[in-house]
C-alpha positions in Angstrom: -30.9 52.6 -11.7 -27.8 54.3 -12.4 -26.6 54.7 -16.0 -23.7 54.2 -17.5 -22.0 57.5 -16.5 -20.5 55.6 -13.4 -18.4 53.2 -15.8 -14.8 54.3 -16.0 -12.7 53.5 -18.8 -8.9 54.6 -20.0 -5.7 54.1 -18.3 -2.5 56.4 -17.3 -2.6 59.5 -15.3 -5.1 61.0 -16.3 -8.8 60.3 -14.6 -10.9 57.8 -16.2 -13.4 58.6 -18.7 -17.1 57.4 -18.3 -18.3 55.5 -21.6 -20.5 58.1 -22.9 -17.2 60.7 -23.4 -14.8 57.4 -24.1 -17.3 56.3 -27.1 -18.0 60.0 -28.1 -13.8 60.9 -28.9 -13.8 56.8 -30.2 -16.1 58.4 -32.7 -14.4 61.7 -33.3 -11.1 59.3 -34.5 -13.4 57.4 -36.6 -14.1 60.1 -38.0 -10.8 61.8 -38.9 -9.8 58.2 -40.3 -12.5 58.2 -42.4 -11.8 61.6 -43.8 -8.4 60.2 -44.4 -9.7 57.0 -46.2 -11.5 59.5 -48.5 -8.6 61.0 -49.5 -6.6 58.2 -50.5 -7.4 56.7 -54.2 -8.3 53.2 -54.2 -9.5 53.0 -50.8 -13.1 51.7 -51.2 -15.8 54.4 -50.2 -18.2 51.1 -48.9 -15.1 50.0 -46.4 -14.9 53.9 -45.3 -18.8 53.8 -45.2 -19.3 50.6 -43.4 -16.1 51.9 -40.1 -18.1 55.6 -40.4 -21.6 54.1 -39.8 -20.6 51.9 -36.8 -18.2 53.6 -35.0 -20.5 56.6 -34.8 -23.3 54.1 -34.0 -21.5 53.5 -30.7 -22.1 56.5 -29.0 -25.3 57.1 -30.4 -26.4 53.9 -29.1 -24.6 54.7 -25.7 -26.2 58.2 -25.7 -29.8 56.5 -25.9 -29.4 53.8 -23.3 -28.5 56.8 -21.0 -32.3 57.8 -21.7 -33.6 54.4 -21.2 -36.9 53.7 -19.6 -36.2 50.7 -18.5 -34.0 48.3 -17.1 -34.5 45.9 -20.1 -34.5 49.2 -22.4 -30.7 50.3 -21.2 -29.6 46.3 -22.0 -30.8 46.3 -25.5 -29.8 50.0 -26.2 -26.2 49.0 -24.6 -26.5 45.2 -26.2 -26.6 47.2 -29.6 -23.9 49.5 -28.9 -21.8 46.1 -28.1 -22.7 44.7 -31.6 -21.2 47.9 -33.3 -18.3 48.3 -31.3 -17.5 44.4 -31.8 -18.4 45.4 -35.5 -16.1 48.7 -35.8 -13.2 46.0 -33.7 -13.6 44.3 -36.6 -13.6 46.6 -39.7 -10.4 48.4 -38.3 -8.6 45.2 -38.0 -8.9 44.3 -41.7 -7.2 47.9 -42.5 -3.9 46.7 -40.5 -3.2 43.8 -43.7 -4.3 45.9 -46.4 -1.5 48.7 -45.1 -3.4 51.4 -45.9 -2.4 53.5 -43.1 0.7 53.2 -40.5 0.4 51.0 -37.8 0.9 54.5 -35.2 -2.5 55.7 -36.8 -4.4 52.2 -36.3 -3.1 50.7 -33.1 -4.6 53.2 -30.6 -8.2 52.5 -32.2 -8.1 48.9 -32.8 -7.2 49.1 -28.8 -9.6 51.5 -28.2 -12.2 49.9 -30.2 -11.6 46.5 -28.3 -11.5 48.2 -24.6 -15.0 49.9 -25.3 -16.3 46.8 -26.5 -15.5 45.1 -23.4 -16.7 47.9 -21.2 -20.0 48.0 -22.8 -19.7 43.9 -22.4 -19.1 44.5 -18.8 -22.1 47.3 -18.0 -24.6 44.8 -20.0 -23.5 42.2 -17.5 -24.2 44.2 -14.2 -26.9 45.6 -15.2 -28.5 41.9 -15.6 -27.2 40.7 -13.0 -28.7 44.2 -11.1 -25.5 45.7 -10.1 -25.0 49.4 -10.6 -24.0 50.7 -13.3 
């Protein structure tokens, strides 16, 4: 069975990226937004917390399903790695009304978030359908 590697991602000139790199620099952002959240008073740490702990979750996730040792192992590690990414989709669309940050900083990872969601969505469906992956 091949793993994810093979899954391309990303758009424009430059080659795609397979979803273990994509998810990884998805993270990194999450985490430079996050350090941006903590530096802004009133922004609530448990909002902060609760982007930090799922969008990292994504590409650890990812990162295990590549060590699966099954078929049925790589769908649940992936299937979680969906749940988080749908979860992060969600947490960093509820910063755009609250106009915390400007729309520049937040539109390429609510669109990011939301493509790796439905890339993972896509690799979960191959893989039961036995397609490579």
């Amino acid at each position: 069975m091949k793993k994810a590697d093979s899954i391309a991602g990303g758009s424009g000139k430059n080659p795609p990226k397979n979803i273990v790199e994509r998810t990884f620099e998805f993270a990194t952002g999450i985490v430079q937004l996050c350090g941006k959240m903590d530096e802004r008073p009133g922004v609530g740490r448990v909002m902060m917390s609760q982007i930090l702990r799922a969008g990292t979750s994504v590409p650890a996730n990812v990162e295990e399903a590549q060590a699966a040792q099954s078929k049925a192992d790589f769908v649940s590690k992936m299937s979680i790695a969906l749940k988080e990414s749908r979860e992060t989709h969600l947490r960093l669309r509820l910063l755009r009304p609250a106009d915390l940050f400007p729309e520049s900083q937040l539109a390429p990872l609510i669109q990011e978030a939301d493509e790796i969601k439905r890339v993972i969505g896509a690799i979960i469906v191959s893989t039961k359908r036995g397609g490579d992956v």
